[in-house]
DRENVEX-992587 format. One record per atom (N, C-alpha, C, O, CB): x, y, z. Coordinates in steps of 0.2 Angstrom, whole numbers, padded with zeros to 4 digits, always signed. Glycine has a CB too. Layout:
XYZ ...
***
This chain:
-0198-0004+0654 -0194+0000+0649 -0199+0001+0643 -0202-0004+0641 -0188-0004+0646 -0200+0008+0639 -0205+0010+0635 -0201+0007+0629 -0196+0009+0629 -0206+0017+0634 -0203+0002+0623 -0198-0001+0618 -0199+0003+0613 -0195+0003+0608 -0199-0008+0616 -0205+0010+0611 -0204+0011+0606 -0198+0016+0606 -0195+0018+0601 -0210+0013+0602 -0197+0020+0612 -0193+0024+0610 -0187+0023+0611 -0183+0027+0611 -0193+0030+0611 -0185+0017+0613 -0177+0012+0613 -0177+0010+0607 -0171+0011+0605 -0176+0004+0618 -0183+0008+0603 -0182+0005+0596 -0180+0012+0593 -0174+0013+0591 -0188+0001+0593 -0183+0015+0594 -0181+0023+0590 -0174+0026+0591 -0170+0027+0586 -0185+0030+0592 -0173+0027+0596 -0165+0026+0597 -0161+0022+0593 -0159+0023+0587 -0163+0024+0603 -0161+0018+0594 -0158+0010+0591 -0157+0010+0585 -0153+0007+0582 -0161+0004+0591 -0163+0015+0581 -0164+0016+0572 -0159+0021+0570 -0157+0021+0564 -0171+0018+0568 -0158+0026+0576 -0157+0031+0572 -0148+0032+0571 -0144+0036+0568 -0160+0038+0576 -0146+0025+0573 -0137+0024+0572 -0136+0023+0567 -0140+0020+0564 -0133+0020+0575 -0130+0025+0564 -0130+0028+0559 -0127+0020+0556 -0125+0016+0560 -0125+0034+0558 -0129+0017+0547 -0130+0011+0545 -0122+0011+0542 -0119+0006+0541 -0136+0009+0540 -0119+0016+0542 -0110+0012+0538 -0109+0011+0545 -0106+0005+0546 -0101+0018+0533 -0110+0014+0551 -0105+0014+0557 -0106+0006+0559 -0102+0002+0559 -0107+0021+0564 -0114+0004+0562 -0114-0002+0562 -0114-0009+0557 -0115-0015+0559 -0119-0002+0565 -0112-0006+0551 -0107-0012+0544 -0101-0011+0547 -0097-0016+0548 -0107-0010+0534 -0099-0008+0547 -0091-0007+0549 -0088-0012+0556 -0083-0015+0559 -0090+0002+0551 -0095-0011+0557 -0092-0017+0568 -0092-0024+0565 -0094-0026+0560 -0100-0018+0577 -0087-0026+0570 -0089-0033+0571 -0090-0035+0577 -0086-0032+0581 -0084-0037+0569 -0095-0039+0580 -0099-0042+0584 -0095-0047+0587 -0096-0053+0584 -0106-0044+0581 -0088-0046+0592 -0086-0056+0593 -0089-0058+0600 -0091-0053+0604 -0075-0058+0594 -0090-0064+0602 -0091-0066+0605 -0088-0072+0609 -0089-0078+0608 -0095-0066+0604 -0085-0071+0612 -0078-0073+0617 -0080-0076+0623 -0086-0077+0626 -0074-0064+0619 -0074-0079+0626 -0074-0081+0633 -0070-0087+0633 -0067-0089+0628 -0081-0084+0636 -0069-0090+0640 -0067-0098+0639 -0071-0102+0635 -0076-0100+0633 -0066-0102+0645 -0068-0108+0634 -0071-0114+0629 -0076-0115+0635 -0074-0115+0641 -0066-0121+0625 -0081-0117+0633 -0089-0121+0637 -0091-0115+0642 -0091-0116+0648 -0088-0131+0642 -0091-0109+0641 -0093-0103+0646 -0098-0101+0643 -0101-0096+0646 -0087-0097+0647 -0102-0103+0636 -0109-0101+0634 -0108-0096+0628 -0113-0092+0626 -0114-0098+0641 -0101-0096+0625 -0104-0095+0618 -0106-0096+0611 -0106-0092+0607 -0102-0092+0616 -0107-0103+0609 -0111-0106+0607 -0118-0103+0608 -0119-0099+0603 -0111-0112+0608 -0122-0103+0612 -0129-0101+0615 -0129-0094+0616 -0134-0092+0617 -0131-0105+0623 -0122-0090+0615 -0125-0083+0613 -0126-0082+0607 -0130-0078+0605 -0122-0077+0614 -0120-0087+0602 -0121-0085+0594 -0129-0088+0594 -0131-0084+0590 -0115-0090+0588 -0134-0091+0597 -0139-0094+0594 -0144-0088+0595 -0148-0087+0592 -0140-0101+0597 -0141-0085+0601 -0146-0080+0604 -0147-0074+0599 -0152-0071+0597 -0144-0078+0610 -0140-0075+0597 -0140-0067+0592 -0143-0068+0585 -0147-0064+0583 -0131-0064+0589 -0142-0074+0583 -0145-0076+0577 -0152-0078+0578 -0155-0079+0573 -0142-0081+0574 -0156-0078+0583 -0162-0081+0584 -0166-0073+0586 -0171-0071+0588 -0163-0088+0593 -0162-0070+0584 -0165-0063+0586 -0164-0056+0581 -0166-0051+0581 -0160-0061+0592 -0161-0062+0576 -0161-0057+0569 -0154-0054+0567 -0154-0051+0562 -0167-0051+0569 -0150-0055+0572 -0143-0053+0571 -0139-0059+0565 -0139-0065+0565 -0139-0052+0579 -0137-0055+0559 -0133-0055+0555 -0127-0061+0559 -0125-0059+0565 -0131-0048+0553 -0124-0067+0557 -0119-0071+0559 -0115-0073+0556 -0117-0074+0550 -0120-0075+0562 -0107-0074+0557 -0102-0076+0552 -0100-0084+0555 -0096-0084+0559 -0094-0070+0551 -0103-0089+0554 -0102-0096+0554 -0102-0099+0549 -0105-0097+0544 -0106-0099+0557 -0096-0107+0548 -0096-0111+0540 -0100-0117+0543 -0100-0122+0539 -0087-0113+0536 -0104-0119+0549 -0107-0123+0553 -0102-0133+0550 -0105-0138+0548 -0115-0121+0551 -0097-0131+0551 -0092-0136+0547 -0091-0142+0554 -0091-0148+0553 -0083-0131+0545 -0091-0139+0560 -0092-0143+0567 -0101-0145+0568 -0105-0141+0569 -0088-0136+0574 -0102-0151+0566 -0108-0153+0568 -0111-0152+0575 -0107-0151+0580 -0108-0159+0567 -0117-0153+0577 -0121-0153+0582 -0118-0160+0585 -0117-0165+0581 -0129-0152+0581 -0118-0159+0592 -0117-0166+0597 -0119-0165+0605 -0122-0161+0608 -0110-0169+0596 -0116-0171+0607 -0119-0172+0613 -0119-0166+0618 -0123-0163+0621 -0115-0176+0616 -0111-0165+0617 -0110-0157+0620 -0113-0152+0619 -0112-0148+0623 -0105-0154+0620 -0116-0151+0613 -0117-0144+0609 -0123-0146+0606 -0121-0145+0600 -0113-0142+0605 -0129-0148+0607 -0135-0150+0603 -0137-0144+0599 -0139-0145+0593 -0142-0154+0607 -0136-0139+0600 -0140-0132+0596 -0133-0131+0591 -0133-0127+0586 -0143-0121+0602 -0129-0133+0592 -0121-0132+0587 -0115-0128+0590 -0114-0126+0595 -0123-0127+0580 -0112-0127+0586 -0105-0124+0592 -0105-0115+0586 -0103-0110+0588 -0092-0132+0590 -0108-0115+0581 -0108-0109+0577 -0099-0107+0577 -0098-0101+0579 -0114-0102+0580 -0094-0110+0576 -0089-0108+0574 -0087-0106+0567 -0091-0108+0562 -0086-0111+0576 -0084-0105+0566 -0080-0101+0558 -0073-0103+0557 -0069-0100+0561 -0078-0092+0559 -0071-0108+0554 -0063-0111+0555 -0059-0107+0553 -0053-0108+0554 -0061-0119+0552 -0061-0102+0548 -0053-0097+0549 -0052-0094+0555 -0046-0093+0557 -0051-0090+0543 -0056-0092+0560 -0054-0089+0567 -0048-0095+0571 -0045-0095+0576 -0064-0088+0572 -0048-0099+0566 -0041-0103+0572 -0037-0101+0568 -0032-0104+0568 -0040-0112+0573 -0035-0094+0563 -0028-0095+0558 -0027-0089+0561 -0022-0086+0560 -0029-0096+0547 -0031-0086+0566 -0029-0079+0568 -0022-0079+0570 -0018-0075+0567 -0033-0077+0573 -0021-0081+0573 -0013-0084+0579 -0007-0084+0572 -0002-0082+0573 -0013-0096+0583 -0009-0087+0566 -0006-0085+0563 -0004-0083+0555 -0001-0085+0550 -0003-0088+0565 -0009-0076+0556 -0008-0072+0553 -0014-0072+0547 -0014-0068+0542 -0002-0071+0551 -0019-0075+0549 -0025-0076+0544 -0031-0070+0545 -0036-0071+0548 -0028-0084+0547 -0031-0062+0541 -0035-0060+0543 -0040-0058+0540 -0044-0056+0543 -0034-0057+0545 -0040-0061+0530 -0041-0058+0527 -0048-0058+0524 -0050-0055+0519 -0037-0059+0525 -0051-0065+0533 -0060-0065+0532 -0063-0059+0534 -0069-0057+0533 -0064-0071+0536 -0059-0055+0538 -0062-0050+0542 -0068-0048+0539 -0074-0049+0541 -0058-0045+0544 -0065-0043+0531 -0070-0040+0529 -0078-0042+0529 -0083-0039+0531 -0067-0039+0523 -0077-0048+0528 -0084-0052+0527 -0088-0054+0536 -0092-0058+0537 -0082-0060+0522 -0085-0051+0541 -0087-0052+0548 -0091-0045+0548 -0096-0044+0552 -0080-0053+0555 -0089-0039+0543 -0093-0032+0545 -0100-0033+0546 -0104-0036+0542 -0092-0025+0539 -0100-0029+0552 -0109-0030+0552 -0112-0038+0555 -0118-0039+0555 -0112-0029+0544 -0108-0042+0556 -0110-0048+0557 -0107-0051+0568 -0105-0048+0572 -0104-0052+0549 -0109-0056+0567 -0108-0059+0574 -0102-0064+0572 -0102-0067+0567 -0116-0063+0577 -0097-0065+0575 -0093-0072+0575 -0088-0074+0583 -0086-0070+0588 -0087-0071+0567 -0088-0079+0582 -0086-0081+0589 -0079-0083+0589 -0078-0087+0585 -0090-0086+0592 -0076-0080+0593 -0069-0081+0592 -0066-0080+0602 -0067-0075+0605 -0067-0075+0586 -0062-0085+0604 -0063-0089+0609 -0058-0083+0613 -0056-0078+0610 -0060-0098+0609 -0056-0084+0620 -0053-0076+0623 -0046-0076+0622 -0042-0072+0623 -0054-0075+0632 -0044-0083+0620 -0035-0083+0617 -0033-0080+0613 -0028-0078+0612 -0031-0089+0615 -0039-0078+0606 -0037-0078+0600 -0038-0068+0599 -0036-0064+0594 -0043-0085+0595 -0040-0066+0605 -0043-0059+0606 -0039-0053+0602 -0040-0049+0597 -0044-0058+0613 -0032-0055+0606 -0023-0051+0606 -0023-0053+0596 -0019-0049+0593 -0014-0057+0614 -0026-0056+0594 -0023-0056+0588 -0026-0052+0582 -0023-0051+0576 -0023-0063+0587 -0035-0049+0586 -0037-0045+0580 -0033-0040+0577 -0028-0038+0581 -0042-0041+0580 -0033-0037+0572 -0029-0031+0570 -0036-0025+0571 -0042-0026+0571 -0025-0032+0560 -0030-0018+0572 -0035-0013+0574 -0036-0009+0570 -0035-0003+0570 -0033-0008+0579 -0038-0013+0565 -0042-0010+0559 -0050-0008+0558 -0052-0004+0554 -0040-0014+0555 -0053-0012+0564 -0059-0014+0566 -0063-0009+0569 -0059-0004+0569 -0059-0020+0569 -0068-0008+0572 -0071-0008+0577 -0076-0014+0581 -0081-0016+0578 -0074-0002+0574 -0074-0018+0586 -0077-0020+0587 -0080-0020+0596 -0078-0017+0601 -0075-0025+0583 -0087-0025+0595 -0091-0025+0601 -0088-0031+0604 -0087-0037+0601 -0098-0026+0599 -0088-0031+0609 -0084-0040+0611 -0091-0041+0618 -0091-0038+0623 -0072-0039+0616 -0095-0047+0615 -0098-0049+0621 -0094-0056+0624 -0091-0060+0621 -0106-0050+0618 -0094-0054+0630 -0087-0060+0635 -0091-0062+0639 -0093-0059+0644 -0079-0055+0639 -0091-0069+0637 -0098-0074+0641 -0093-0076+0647 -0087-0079+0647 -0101-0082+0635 -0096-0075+0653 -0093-0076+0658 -0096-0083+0662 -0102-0083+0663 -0094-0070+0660 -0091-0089+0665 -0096-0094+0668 -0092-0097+0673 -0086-0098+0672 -0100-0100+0663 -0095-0098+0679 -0092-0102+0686 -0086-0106+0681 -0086-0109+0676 -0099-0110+0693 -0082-0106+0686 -0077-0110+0682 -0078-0116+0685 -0078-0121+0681 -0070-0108+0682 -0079-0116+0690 -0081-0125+0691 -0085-0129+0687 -0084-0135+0687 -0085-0125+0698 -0089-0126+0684 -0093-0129+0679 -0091-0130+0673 -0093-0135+0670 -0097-0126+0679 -0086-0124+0670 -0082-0125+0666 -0077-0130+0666 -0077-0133+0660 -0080-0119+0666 -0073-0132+0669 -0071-0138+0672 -0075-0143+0671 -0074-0147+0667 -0070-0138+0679 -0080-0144+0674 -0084-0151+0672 -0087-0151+0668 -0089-0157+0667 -0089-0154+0676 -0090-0145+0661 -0089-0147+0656 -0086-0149+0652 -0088-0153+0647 -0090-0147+0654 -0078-0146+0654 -0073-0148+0648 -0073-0154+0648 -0073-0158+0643 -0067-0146+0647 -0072-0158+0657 -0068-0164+0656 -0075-0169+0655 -0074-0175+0654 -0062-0166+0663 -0082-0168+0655 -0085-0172+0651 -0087-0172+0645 -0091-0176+0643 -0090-0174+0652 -0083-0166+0640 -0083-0167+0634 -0075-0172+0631 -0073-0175+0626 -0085-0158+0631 -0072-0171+0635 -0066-0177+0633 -0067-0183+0636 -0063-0187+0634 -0058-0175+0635 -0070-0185+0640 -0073-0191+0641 -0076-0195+0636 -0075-0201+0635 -0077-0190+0644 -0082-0190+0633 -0084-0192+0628 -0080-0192+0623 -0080-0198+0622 -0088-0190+0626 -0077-0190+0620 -0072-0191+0615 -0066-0195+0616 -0061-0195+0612 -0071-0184+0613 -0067-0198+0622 -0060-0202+0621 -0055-0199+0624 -0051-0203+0626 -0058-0204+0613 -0053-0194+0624 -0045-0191+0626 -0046-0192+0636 -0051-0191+0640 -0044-0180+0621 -0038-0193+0635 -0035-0193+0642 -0039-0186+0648 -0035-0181+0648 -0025-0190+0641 -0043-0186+0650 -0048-0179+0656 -0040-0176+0663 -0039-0171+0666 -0058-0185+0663 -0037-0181+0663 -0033-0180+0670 -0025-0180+0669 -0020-0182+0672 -0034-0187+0675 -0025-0174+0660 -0017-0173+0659 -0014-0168+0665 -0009-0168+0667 -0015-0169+0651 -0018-0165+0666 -0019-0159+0671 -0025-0158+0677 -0031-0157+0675 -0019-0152+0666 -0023-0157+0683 -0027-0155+0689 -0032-0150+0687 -0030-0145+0684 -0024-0154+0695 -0039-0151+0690 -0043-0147+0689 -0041-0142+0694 -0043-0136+0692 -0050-0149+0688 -0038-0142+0699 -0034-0135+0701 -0029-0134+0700 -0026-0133+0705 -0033-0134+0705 -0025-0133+0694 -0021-0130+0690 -0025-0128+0684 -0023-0123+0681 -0016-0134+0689 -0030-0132+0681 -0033-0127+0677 -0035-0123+0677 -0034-0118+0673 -0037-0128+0675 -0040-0123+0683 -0043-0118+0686 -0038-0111+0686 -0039-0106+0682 -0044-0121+0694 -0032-0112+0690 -0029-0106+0691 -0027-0104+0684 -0028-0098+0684 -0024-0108+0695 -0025-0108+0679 -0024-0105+0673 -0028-0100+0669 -0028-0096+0665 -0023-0109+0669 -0033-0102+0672 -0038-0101+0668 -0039-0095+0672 -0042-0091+0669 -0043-0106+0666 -0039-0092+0679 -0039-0086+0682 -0035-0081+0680 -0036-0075+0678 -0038-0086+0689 -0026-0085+0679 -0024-0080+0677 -0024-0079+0669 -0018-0078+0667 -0019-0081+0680 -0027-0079+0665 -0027-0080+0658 -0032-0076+0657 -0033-0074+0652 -0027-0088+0655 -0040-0073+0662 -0046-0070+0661 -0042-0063+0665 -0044-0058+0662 -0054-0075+0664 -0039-0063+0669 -0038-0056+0672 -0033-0058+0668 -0032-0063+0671 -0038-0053+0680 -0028-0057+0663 -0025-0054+0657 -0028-0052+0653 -0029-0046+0651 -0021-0058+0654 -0030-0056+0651 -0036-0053+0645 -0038-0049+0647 -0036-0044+0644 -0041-0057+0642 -0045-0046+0653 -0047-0042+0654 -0045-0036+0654 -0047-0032+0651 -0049-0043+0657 -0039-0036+0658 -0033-0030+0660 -0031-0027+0652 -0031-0021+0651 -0025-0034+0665 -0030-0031+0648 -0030-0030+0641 -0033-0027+0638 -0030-0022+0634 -0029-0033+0638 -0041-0029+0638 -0045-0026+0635 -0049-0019+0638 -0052-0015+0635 -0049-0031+0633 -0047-0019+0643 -0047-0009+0646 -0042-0005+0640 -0043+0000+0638 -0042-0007+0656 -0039-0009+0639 -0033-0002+0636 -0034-0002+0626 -0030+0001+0623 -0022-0004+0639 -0040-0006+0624 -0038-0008+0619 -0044-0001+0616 -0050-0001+0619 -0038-0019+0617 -0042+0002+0612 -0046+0010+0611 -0053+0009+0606 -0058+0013+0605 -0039+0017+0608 -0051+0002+0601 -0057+0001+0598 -0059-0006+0598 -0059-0010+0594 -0057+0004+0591 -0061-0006+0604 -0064-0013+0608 -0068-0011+0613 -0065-0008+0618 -0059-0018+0612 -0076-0012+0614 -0080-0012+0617 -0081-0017+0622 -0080-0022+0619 -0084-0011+0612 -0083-0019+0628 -0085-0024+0630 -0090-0025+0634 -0091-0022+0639 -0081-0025+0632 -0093-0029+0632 -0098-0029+0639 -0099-0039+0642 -0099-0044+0638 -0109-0024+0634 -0099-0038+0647 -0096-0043+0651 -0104-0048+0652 -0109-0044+0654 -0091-0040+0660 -0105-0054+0651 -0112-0058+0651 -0113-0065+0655 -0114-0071+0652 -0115-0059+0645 -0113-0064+0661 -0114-0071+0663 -0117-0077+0663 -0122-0079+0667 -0115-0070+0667 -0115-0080+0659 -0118-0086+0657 -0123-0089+0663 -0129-0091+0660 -0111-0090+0656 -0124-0090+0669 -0128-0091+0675 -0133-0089+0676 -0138-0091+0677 -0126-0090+0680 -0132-0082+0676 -0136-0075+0676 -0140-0075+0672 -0146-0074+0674 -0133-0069+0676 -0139-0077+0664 -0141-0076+0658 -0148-0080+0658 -0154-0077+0657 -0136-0078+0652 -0148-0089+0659 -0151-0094+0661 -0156-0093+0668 -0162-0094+0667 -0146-0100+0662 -0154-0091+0674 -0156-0090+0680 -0164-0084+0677 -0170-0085+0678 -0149-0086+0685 -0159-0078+0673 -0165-0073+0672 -0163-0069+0667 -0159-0065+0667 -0168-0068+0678 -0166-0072+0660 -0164-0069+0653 -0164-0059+0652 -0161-0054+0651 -0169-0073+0646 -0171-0060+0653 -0174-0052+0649 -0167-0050+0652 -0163-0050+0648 -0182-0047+0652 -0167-0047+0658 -0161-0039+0659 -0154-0041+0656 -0150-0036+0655 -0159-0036+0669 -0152-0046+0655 -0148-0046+0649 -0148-0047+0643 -0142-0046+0640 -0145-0048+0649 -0154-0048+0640 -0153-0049+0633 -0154-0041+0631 -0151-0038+0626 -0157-0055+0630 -0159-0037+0638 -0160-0030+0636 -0151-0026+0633 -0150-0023+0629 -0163-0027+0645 -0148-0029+0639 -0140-0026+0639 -0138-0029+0633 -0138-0026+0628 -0135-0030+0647 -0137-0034+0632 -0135-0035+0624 -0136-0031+0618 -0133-0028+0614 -0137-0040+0622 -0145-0033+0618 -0146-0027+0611 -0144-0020+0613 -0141-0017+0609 -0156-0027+0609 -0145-0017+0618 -0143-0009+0619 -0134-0008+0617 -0132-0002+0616 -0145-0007+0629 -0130-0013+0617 -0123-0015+0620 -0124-0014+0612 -0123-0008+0610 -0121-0024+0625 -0125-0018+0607 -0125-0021+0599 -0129-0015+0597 -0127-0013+0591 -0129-0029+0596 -0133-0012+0599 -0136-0005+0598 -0141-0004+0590 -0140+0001+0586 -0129+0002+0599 -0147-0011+0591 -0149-0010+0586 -0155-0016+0587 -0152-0021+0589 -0144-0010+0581 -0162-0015+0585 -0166-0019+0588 -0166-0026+0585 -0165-0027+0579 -0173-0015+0587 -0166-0029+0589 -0167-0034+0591 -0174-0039+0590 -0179-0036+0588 -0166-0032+0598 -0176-0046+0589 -0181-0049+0594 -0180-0051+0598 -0177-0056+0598 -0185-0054+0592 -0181-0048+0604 -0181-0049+0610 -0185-0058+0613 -0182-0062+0617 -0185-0043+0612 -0190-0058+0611 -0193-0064+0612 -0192-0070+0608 -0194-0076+0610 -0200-0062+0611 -0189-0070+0604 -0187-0075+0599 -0179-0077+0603 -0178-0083+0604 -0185-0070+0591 -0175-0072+0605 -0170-0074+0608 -0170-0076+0614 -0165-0079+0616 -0167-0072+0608 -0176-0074+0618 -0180-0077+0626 -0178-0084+0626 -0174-0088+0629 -0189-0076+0626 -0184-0085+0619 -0187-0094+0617 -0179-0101+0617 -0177-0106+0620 -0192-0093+0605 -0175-0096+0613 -0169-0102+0613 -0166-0104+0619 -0162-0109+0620 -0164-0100+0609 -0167-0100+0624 -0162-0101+0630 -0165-0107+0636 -0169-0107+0641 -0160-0093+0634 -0160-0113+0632 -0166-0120+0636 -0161-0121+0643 -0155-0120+0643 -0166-0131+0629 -0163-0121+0647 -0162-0125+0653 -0160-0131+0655 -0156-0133+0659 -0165-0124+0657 -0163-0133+0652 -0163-0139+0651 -0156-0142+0647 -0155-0148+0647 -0168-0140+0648 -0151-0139+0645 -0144-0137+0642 -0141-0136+0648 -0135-0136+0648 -0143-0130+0637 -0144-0135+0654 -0137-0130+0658 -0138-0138+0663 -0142-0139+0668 -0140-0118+0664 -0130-0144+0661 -0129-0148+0666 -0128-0149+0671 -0130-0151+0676 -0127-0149+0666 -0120-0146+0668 -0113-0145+0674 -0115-0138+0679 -0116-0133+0676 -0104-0143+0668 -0116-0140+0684 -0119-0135+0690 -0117-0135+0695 -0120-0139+0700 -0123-0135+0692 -0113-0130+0696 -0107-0131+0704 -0113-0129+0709 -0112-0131+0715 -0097-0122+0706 -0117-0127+0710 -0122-0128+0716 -0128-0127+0714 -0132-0127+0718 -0121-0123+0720 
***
């Protein structure tokens, strides 16, 4: 790929249109968006985090959440303004609750659910709570049917963008997607900066 004239593209969009977006970054919980918020920010993208959730076992680079994005559900919108132009992460339950006042980009981190599974329940292990309120095949299924709703939803939603990022894929072999991302957010990037963050050494839980 020639970058000066991707970068040139990329400049010439217009600057209210891209203040006006919001950047979310979505999925199930432990499907790798934490490690895209890091990516976006390790790459020069603008981010809306109150870093109020500490780094830990589960999450050594941080979780980059925003605690009003949990008031969404009920009726909390009124940080939005301050997300324009910015990245924030906001989980795939809470999606149905933006108001279409926005324009936004929705990067939807995609990951084996099997793995998903064995991170959640060694993150409540660690923390003490009950892992076996519910079978990991019944999670499972919930969680199939809960991602083809959401998806099915977000086809018809007219100012919502999506572009879909497999978490596996991302780790296995970064560049052709982080390429897809910046082109996706449509505005240059450090590419190599956001290369550097993505440790492997992070990636535990591994159905094969």
């Amino acid at each position: 790929m020639k970058l000066i004239p991707f970068f040139s593209r990329l400049q010439k969009r217009s600057r209210s249109e891209a203040r006006n977006e919001i950047i979310v970054i979505s999925g199930l919980p432990r499907s790798g968006t934490s490690m895209m918020m890091k990516i976006l920010e390790s790459g020069g993208q603008d981010i809306l985090t109150d870093h109020r959730r500490p780094p830990n076992e589960d999450n050594p680079q941080g979780y980059y959440e925003f605690e009003r994005v949990k008031a969404l559900r009920t009726g909390d919108i009124a940080w939005l303004p301050a997300a324009s132009g910015k990245a924030v992460k906001i989980i795939s339950a809470l999606l149905e609750y933006l108001p279409p006042d926005y324009d936004y980009k929705i990067i939807f981190m995609r990951r084996d659910l099997d793995e998903i599974l064995m991170s959640q329940r060694q993150m409540l292990l660690r923390s003490g709570e009950n892992a076996d309120k519910i079978s990991d095949a019944q999670m499972k299924a919930l969680f199939e049917e809960h991602l083809a709703t959401v998806e099915t939803w977000l086809q018809g939603q007219p100012r919502m963008q999506t572009l879909y990022v497999s978490y596996n894929d991302l780790l296995r072999d970064p560049e052709p997607h982080l390429y897809h991302v910046q082109s996706f957010i449509g505005k240059p990037h450090n590419l190599l900066a956001m290369k550097q963050v993505i440790d492997p050494g992070l990636y535990r839980q591994r159905s094969r």
